[in-house]
Structures are given as C-alpha cells and as structure tokens.
C-alpha positions in Angstrom: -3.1 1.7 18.3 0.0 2.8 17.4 0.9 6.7 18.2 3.3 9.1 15.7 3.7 12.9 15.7 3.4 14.8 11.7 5.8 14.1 9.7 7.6 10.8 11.9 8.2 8.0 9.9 5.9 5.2 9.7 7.4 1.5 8.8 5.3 -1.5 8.0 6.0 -4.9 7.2 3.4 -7.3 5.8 4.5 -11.0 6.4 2.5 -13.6 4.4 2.2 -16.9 6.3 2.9 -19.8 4.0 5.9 -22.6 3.9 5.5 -22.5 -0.1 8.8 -20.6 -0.5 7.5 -19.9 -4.6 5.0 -17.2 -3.4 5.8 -13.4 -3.0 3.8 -10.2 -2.2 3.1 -7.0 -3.9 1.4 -3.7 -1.9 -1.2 -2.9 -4.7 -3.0 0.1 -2.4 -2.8 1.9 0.8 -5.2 4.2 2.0 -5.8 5.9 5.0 -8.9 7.3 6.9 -9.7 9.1 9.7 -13.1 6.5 9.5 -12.4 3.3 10.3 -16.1 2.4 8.4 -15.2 4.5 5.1 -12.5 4.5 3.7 -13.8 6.5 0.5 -15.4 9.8 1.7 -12.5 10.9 3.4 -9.4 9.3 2.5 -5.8 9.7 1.5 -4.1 7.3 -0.6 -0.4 6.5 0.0 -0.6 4.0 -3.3 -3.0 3.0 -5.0 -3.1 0.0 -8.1 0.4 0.1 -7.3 1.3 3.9 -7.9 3.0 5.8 -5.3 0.9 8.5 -4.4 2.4 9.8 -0.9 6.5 11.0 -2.3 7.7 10.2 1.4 6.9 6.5 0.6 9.6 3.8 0.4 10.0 -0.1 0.0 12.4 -2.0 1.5 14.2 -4.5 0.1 13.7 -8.2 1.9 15.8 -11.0 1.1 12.4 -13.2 2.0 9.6 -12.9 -0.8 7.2 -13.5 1.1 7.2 -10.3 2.9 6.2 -6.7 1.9 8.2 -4.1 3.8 7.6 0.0 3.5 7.5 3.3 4.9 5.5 6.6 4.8 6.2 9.8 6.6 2.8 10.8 8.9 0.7 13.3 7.0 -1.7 15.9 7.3 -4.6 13.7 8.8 -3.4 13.7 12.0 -3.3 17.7 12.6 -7.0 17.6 12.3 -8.1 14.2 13.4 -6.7 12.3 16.7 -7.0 9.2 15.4 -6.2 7.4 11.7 -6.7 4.0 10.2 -4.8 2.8 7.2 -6.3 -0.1 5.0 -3.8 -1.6 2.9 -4.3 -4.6 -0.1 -1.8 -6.7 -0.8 -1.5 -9.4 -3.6 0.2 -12.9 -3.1 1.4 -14.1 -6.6 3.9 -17.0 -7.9 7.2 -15.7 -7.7 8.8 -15.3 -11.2 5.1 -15.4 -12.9 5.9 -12.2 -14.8 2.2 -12.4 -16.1 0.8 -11.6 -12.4 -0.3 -8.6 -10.3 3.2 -8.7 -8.6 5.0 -8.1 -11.4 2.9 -5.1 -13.1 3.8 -2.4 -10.8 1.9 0.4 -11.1 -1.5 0.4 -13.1 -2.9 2.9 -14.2 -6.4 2.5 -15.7 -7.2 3.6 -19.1 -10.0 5.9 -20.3 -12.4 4.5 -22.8 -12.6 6.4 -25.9 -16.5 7.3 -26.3 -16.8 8.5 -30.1 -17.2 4.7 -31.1 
C-alpha cells in the first residue's frame, strides 16, 4: 500500500519491459475504486479511452518511450473510504504508427443514430 492525505499528489510511472526501443506507451484509462473486485459499481475515473476526466491530472514528459509517467491529486474517495485501488490500462503500440491506439488520444465513442 501506498498512503496519501486528500488532495496530496499522486505520481505514477508505468515502465514497459522490452529492449525493442520502436515501442511506446499510451494510458488509455484509469480508474479507481474503493473495491478492489469491482471496479464499476463504485468507481471514479481519472481517464478514461484516453480523456482526462480528473482536471488535477498531468503527464510527464519522458525522453524514454517506453514509459508512461503521470500525476493525479487524491480525491474524494479517501474521506469516506480507508483504503483505494486504482486500475489503470495501458496500450503498447509501434512508435511513429500514427494509425494506432497511442496516437488517437482521447476517444470518445459515438452515438448510433436509431431513425435508420
């Protein structure tokens, strides 16, 4: 576990593990539970499909593509529950394929028009 009081920073780094230097990483969603087994009923997303959803959330630059570096500021959760889990995706892509997840950013899904 790792302990922080409201409103404390929060920095992450995701490191992938590979020696092919033409991969990078891309944090598609990041949610957070005070359920480590459901992370649906209750649950506050930081991003999600690669849209910021928390405005305290940053990403840090890394000279290294191959890791995903970021921040959040500790939220309400942790006033009414003593402990939180955070569940985060990440997407490993070619780097430079401009046609990938990586290079998207955030996606937000359509809706389906039902008149036809």
């Amino acid at each position: 576990p790792y302990y922080i009081d409201l409103n404390q920073n929060l920095y992450l780094q995701a490191y992938l593990h590979s020696s092919d230097p033409n991969l990078t990483m891309f944090v598609d969603t990041c949610v957070a539970s005070p359920d480590p087994q459901d992370f649906n009923t209750l649950a506050y997303y930081i991003i999600k499909n690669g849209c910021v959803r928390d405005s305290s959330y940053v990403t840090y630059y890394s000279p290294y593509s191959h890791f995903a570096r970021f921040k959040f500021n500790a939220f309400e959760f942790i006033s009414r529950h003593s402990l939180v889990y955070l569940q985060c995706e990440l997407v490993v892509c070619r780097f430079g394929d401009i046609s990938s997840r990586c290079y998207q950013g955030c996606v937000s899904r359509s809706k389906r028009d039902t008149s036809s």
